[in-house]
C-alpha positions, -999 to +999 in steps of 0.1 A: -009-548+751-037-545+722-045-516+737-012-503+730-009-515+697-039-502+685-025-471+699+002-469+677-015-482+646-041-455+647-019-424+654+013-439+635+014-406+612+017-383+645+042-403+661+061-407+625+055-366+623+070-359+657+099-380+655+107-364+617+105-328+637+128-341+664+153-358+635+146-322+619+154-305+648+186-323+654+202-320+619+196-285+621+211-281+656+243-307+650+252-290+613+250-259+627+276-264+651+261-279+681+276-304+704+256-334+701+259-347+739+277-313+753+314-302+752+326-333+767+309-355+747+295-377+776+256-385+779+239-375+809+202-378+818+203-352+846+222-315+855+205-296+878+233-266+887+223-236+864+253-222+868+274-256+857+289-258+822+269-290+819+236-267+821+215-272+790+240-303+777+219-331+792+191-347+785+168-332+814+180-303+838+161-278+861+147-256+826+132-290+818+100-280+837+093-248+819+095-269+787+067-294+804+052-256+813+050-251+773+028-279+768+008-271+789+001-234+779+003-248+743-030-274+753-045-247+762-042-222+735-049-243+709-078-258+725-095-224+722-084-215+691-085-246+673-112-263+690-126-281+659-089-297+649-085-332+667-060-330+698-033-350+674-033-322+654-032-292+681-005-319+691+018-317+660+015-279+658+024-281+696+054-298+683+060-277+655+061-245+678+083-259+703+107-267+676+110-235+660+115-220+694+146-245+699+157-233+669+152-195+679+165-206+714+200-217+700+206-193+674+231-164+681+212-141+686+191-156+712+219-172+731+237-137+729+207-117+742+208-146+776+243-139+778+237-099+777+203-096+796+200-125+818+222-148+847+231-172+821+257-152+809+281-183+804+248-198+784+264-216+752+232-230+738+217-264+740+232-299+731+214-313+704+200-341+729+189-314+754+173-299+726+151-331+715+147-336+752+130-303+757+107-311+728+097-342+747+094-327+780+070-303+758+051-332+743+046-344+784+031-314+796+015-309+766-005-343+772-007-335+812-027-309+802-052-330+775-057-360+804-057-340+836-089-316+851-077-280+843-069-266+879-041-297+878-028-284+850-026-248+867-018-262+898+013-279+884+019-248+866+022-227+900+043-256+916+067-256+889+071-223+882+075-216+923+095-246+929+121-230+905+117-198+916+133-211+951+153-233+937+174-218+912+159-183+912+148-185+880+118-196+861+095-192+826+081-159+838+115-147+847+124-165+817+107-139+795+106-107+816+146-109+815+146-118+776+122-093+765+127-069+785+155-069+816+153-058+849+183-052+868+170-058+900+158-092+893+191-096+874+209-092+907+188-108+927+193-140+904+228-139+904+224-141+944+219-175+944+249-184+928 
């Protein structure tokens, strides 16, 4: 339990830092129109149909790995471009990034590019908890990544990105491909597994 506390005492202004970007986050998302806990105002911790209009309203759903995916890539990158910065740093600008890119993510022009180029074409943006969710599921792989050997971080990297590519026939890589630059064929094939 000391071990703990100490924990906290010593990295008190990153934990104080993330939780203002999540607060930030939140106020942004929730005065700006989004649902707090999704359309039907009713807290969920898990959604795993895609297709559902509960998709992207709960706190985790099957998208929730290419967020822990972030981290992970995130870890990496920084740790070879800002080497010399302490980890609670590459942390917070982890956080920061990840923020900004749920801010991107549920802006209109994002949401209407998924609708227009992708299968989520009934994609209404995030709740505000599924956003701060996704920012934590970040901050998880992110620390995977800084206390695991580095083929465990690729390893779960492959697994994840595979096991949603079976699963729901759709995944980060697709995830950018179809955003930045669509393919039909994949486009189909996606909307297969519905």
């Amino acid at each position: 339990m000391d071990k703990v506390i100490n924990y906290l005492k010593n990295n008190r202004f990153v934990i104080i830092s993330f939780l203002l970007t999540a607060v930030f986050v939140a106020g942004i998302e929730y005065f700006g129109g989004r649902s707090l806990l999704g359309p039907d105002g009713m807290f969920g911790w898990w959604d795993g149909n895609i297709w559902g209009s509960e998709n992207s309203q709960r706190f985790a759903d099957a998208y929730s790995f290419s967020h822990i995916i972030h981290g992970i890539i995130f870890y990496a990158v920084l740790r070879y471009f800002a080497r010399k910065l302490p980890v609670k740093y590459r942390f917070l600008i982890a956080v920061v990034l990840e923020a900004g890119w749920e801010l991107l993510e549920n802006s209109h022009f994002i949401i209407d590019r998924y609708r227009a180029a992708t299968i989520s074409q009934g994609y209404v943006g995030d709740s505000v908890l599924n956003s701060v969710s996704d920012i934590l599921m970040m901050s998880v792989g992110f620390y995977i990544a800084r206390f695991s050997k580095i083929w465990v971080s690729i390893f779960l990297v492959i697994i994840m990105e595979l096991g949603c590519l079976f699963w729901i026939r759709d995944n980060l890589t697709l995830n950018i491909i179809m955003l930045v630059h669509p393919v039909e064929s994949i486009k189909v094939w996606q909307s297969q597994g519905h």
